[in-house]
N, C-alpha and C positions, 0 to 999 in steps of 0.2 A: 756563574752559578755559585750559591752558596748555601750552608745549612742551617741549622739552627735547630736545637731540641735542651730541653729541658725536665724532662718528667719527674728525676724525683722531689720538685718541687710542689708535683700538685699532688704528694701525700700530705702536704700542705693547706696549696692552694692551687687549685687545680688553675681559676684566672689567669693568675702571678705566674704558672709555669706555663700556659699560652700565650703570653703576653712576652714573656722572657724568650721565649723561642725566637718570638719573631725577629725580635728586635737583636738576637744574637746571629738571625741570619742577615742581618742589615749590618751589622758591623764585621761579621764577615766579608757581604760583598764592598764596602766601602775601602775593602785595599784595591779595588780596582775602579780605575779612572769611569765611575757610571755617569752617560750620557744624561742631560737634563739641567748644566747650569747651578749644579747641587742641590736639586728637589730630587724628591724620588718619584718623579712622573713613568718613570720608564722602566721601572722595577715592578714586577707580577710573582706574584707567589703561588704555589702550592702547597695545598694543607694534608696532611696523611692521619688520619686521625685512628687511635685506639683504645677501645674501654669494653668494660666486663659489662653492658648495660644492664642485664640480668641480675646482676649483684645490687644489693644493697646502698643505697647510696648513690652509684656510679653515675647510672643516667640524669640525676641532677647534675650531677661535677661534669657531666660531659657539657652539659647546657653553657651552664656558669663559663667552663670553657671558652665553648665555641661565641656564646653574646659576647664574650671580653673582649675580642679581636673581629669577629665578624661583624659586629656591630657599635664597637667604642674606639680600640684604640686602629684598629687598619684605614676607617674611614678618615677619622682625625689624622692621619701621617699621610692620606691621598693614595693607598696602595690599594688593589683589590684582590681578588683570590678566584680566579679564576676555573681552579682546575683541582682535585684534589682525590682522596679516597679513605675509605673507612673499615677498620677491621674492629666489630664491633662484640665480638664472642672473646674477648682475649680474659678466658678462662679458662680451666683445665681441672679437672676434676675424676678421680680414680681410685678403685678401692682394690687395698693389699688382698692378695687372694691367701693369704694365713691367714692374716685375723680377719678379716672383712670390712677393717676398718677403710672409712672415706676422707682422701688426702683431697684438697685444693689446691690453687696455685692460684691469684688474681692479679692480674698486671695492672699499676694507677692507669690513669686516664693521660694521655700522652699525644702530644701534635708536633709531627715532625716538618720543618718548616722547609721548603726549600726556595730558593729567590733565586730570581733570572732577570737578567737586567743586557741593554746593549750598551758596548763600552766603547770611549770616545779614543783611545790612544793606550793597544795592549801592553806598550812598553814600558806605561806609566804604571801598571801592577805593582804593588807591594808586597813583601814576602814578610814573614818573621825573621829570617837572617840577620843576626848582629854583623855588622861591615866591620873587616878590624881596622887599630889605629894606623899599622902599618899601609893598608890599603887607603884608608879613606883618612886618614889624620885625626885629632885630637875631635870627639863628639861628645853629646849628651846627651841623657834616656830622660823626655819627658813622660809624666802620668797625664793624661786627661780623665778627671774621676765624675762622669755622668752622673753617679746615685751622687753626687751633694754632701758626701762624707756619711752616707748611710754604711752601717755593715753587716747587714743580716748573715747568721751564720745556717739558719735551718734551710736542711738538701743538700749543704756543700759538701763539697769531696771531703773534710776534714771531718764534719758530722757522721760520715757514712764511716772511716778510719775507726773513730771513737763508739762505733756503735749507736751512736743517736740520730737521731731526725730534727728534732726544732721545732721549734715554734715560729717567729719571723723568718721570712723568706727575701730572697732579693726581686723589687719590682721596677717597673716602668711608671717613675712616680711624675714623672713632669715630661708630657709629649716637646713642648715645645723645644726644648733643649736638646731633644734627638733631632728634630730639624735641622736646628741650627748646627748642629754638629755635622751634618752633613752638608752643611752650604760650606764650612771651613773644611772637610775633605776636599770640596770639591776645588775648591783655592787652590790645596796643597800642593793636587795633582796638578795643576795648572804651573805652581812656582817649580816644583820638582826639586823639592829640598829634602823628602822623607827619603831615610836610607835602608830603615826596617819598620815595621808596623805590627803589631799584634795584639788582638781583644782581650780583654781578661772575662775570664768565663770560666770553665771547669779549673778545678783547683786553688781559682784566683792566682793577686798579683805574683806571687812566689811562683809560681808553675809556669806565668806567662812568661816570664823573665829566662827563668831555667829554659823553656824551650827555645827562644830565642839564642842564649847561648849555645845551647845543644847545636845548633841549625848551623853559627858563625863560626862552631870551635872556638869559642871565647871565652872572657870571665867579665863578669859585671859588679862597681862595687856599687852599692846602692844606700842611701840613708833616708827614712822612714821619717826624722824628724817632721818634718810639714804634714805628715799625712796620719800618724799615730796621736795618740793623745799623752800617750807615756807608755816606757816598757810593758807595762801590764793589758795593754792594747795592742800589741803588737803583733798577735797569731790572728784578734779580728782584722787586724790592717794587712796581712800578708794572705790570710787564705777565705775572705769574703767574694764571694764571686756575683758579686753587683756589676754594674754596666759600668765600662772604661777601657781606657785602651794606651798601650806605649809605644811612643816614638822613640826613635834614633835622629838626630837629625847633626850637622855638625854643629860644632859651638858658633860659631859666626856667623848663623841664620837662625838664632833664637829669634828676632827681630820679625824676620817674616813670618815666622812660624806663627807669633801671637798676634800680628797682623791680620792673618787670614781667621783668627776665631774675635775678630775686635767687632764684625758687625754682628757677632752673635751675643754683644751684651754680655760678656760670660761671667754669669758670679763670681765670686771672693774663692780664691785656691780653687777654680776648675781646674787651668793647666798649673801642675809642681814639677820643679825638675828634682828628682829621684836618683840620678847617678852616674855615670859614669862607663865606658871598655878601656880596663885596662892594657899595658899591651900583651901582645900572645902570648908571651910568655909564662903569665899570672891569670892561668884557664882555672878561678874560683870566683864561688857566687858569696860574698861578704855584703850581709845587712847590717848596719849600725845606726846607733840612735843616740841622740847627743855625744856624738864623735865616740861613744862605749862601741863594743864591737860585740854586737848578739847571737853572731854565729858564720863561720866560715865553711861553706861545702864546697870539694872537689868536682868541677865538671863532669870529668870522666866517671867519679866514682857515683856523682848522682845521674848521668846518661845511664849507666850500668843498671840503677836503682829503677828508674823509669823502662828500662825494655826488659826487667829482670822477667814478667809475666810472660813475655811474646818468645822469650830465651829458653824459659821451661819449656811449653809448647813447642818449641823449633826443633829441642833437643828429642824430644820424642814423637814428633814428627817428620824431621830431615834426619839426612847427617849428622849423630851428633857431634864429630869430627867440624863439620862446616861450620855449624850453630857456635861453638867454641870459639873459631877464629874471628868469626863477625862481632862476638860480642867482647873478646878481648881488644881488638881493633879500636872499639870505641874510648880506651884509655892512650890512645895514640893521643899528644898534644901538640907534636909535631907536624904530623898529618894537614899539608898544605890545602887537601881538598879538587875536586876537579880543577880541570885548565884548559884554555887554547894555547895551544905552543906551535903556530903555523907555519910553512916555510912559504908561505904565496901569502897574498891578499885577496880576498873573497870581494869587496868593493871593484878592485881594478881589474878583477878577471869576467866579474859581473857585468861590467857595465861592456869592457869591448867585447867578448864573445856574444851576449845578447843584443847588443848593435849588427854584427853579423849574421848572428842565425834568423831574426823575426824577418830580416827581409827575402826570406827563399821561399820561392815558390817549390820548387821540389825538395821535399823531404825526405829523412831516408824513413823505410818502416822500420817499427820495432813489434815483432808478437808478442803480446802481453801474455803470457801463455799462465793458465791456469787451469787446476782441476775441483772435482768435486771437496769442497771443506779449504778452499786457499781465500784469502780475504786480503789480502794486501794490492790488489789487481788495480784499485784506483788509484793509491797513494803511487803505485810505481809508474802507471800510465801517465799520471799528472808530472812528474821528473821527469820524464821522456818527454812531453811533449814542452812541459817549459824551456829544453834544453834543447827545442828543434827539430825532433822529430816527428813523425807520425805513428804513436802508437796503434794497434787494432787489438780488438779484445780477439783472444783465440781462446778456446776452449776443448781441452785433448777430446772430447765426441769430434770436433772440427778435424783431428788429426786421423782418429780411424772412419773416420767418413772421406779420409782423400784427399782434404786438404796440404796443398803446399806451401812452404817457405821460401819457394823462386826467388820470389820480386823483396823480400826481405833481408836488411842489413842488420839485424840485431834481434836479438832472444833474448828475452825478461822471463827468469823462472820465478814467481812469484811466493810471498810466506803465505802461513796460514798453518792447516793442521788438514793438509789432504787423508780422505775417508775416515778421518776424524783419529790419525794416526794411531786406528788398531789394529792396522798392519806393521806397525812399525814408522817413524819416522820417512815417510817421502819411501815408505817403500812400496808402498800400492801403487803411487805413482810412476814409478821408474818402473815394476814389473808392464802396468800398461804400456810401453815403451817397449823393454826389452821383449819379451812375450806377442807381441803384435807386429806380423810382417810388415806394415805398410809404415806405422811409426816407425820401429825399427831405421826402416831404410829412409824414411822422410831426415830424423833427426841425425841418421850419420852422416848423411848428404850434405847437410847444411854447416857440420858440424868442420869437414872437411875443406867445406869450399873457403881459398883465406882473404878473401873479401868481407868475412863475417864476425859479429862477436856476441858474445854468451853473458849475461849476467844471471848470476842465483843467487838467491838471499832465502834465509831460514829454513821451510821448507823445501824451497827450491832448490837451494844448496844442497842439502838432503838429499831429493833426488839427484841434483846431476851426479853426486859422487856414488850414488848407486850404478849410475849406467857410466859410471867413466871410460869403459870399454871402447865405448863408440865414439868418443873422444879424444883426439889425439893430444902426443903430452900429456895423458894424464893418468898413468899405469901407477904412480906411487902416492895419490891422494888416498890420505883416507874416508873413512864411513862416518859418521855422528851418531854418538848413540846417548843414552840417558846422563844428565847433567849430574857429579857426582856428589853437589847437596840434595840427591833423589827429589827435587821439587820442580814447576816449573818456575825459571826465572825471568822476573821483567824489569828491569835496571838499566840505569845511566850509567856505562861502564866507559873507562878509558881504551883507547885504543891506541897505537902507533904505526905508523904506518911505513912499510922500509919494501920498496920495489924501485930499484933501479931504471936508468932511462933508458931508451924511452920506456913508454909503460901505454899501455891503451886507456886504462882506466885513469890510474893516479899519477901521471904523468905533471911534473912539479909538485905533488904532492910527497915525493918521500923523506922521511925525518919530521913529518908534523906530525903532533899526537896531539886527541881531541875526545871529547865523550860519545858516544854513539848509541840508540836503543838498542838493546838487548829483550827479545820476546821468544823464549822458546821453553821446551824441558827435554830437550834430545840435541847438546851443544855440542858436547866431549868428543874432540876429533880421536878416532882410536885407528890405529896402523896395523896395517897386515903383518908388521916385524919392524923390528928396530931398525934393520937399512933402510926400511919402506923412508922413515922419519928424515934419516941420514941424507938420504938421494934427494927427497925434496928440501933440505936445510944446503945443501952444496950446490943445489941446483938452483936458489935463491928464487924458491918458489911459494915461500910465505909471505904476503905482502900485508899482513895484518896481523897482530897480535895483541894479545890484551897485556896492559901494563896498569902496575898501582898509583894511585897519587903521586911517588915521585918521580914517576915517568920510567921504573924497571919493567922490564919483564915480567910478568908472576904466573904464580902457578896456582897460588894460595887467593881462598876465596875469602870475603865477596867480589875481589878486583876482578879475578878471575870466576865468571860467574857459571863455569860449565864444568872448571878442573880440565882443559883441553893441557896435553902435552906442551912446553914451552910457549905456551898463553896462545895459540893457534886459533886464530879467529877467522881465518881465510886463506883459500888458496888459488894456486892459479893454472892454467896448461904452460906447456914448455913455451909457447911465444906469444904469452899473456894475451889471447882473444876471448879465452873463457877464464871467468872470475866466479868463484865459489865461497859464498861467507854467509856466517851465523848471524851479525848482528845488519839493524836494516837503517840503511844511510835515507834511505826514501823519506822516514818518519821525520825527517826533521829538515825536510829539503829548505822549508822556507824558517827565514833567521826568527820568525816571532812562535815556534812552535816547540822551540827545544827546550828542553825542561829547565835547564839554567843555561844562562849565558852573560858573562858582565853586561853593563847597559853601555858602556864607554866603548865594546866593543862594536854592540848590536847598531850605535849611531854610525858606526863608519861602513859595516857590511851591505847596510839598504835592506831590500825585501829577503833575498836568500843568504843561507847560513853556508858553511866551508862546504857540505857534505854535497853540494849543489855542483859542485868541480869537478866530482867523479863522473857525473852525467853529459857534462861539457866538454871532458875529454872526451871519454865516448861519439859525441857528437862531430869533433873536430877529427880524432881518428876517421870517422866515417866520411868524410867531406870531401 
């Protein structure tokens, strides 16, 4: 799935900024490998359409619109538009009660495009991430410039800067060549030589560039020569947001790269190569034009420049303590970036543990146990049974209705936001528990017998260390209470993981540190007292902690995205059968779902990613 919107083009041209939607939501989804032999057979769109019809003017420019693409260019590209919707009052209109005068507000006429498409090979996705040299060796940033050397400036992000609008707009001037641009996508993904990809659109080529750096932690130098006409064209050459898009690709597959755009015919200077990553070192954006040098920016100092809006905002909406740290962080140039740093192989534990378990006919159970407001019940049931067992959906009505855990090997507390946590954190839940005679005695039963084990993740978590009473070994866990950038957090955060052996859960896994979902607003593990903290740190009863980019400890956000004492992500009972943790390993069981992960990795792991281990211990403990 991808987007596309355009609007203040059609203060313009209402067409050109219909037209421009679409096809910005097509080079969007073109970073990923769409099924169809490089036609867009198997891309459908939806249209969301908005205009003041009422107003003057409007309901013509909506028409103009909607013919431009519903009738010219979607037909001519093979696409259709299936499904859509209209918010057709977008005005506002109100009179000051002083003076009595009447204010308006009229929004242009606006179609926000969104495209959905089935894809042949998810691993073939493209990101904007610059690869550095150190990683990937010595490369080159081509341009592919679709507008033909056009550069309309009217709507662009620099127009709107400047206070003005324009006159010439950027359009969709030659369908054929978006075809064919996409029969050479569809090559590309086939040869698999792109190492970053990214549209020019909002901003244009400068902004496209910066982000991509932003994304690598890198600096790119770049020269304009082939694509400027002279210095005095070079703000149109840099911030035109016409159709195009840049590669990364290494230098020694420029070959195949113009290979794959050769059956598209491609006019005189379509693909230019434009420049260069330098190495890590040298994190600045340098454009230059006949070898002159027209301006050198700092990385950091323009990342800073670009979240400077979301940072005011942050500051007076969070922490501004947290807000601080996140946005000085971004002048880190050192800053390695996430990592797998494994001490197992997720391929070789994959393959012979799953040879083992699919052929058992008896399974052990696991309660998926969930309450009113918990929504993680599938993703966790689906890891359970990939790993061999038999989960059952249990629902705490199931538990004060009498239901038992007899014939059950295993307890899944599930995340989510039980009664919609305005009780508190997993605390409605847990009073249902402690407050109800039959749960009560149901959960300490089970709790006790040591044939059994415990898993809780987010909310779950929550709750267990509410009722930890009824849980043996586990008198000095603490509570979780509000995360102390006061927001909720949902983040790719690193983790480490240090439990000694054996372990039920991470058994072979201690000393690997790895990224893990992070979804909550109630993380911050808080102790009853400072020996609370003590007894469980002697007792080596932390088996997760959150650590920075280079793999320490922290305490300091965003690494640490809750403010938990000594980066306290998890904990465990005195002879590790029950596991308590904020962040959810479920989410990202299988290797093609996690929000990054090298690709050189993802070919050796197969279908499931590290965090799939934790499940198959469990599994082999129960065996």
């Amino acid at each position: 799935m991808a987007m596309g919107d355009k609007p203040s083009l059609s203060l313009i041209s209402p067409a050109a900024s219909a037209r421009m939607a679409v096809v910005e939501s097509l080079m969007n989804l073109g970073a990923a490998d769409i099924k169809g032999d490089g036609y867009l057979t198997h891309v459908k769109l939806s249209a969301n359409w908005m205009a003041a019809v009422g107003h003057p003017g409007e309901g013509a420019a909506l028409y103009d619109a909607v013919h431009a693409i519903g009738m010219e260019l979607c037909p001519q590209l093979g696409l259709s538009i299936p499904v859509g919707k209209d918010s057709t009052s977008m005005k506002a209109s109100w009179a000051n009660e002083e003076t009595g005068e009447t204010t308006s507000v009229t929004a242009p006429v606006s179609v926000i495009i969104s495209a959905f498409s089935l894809v042949g090979d998810v691993r073939s996705t493209w990101t904007p991430q610059l690869r550095r040299v150190e990683e990937v060796g010595d490369t080159v940033l081509l341009f592919v410039d679709l507008a033909q050397g056009h550069k309309a400036m009217g709507g662009s992000a620099l127009a709107q800067c400047l206070k003005e609008i324009g006159n010439d707009v950027p359009d969709v001037r030659d369908i054929q060549i978006i075809k064919d641009y996409f029969d050479a996508l569809w090559q590309l993904h086939q040869e698999n030589i792109v190492l970053a990809y990214h549209d020019r659109s909002d901003g244009g080529l400068l902004t496209t560039i910066a982000e991509m750096m932003f994304a690598g932690r890198c600096g790119a130098d770049i020269s304009i020569d082939n694509i400027a006409g002279s210095t005095s064209d070079a703000l149109e050459t840099l911030f035109n947001e016409e159709i195009g898009a840049v590669f990364q690709i290494r230098n020694g597959d420029r070959t195949k790269f113009n290979r794959c755009f050769a059956t598209c015919g491609p006019p005189p200077r379509l693909i230019t190569t434009i420049g260069y990553v330098p190495s890590t070192n040298k994190q600045s954006l340098t454009i230059r034009y006949n070898s002159k040098k027209l301006v050198e920016l700092d990385r950091g100092a323009m990342q800073q420049w670009w979240s400077s809006t979301s940072f005011e905002m942050q500051k007076l909406r969070d922490n501004p303590a947290c807000a601080e740290l996140e946005f000085a962080s971004l002048l880190d140039s050192a800053d390695p970036g996430i990592s797998y740093k494994l001490q197992f192989n997720p391929a070789n534990i994959n393959l012979s543990l799953m040879t083992t378990f699919k052929g058992l006919v008896n399974k052990p159970r696991v309660a998926i146990l969930r309450e009113q407001g918990v929504n993680g019940h599938a993703e966790m049931a689906f890891a359970f049974r990939a790993a061999g067992f038999e989960p059952i959906d249990v629902h705490m009505s199931d538990i004060l209705d009498g239901f038992s855990f007899e014939r059950f090997r295993g307890l899944a507390a599930c995340g989510g936001f039980s009664y919609g946590d305005v009780l508190g954190a997993g605390q409605g839940w847990a009073k249902s528990i402690l407050m109800h005679d039959v749960a009560r005695t149901t959960f300490e039963a089970f709790f006790k017998r040591p044939d059994t084990f415990t898993f809780g993740v987010c909310n779950g978590c929550q709750m267990l260390t509410k009722i930890k009473e009824l849980i043996p070994g586990a008198e000095h866990w603490p509570t979780f209470v509000a995360n102390t950038s006061q927001q909720f957090e949902g983040r790719y955060s690193m983790v480490t993981i240090q439990d000694p052996e054996p372990s039920v859960f991470f058994n072979g896994m201690s000393g690997s540190s790895l990224p893990i979902v992070v979804s909550h607003g109630e993380g911050r593990a808080e102790f009853s007292s400072p020996a609370a903290l003590q007894s469980l740190n002697d007792s080596e009863l932390i088996p997760l902690r959150y650590i920075d980019n280079y793999g320490s400890v922290t305490e300091n956000y965003p690494f640490n995205p809750n403010g938990s004492p000594q980066g306290i992500a998890g904990v465990k009972s005195r002879d590790g059968r029950v596991i308590a943790m904020m962040p959810h390993p479920e989410r990202t069981l299988m290797a093609d779902v996690a929000s990054w992960a090298p690709k050189e990795k993802l070919d050796t792991w197969g279908q499931y990613g590290p965090w799939f281990q934790l499940f198959l211990n469990a599994r082999k403990w129960a065996d």
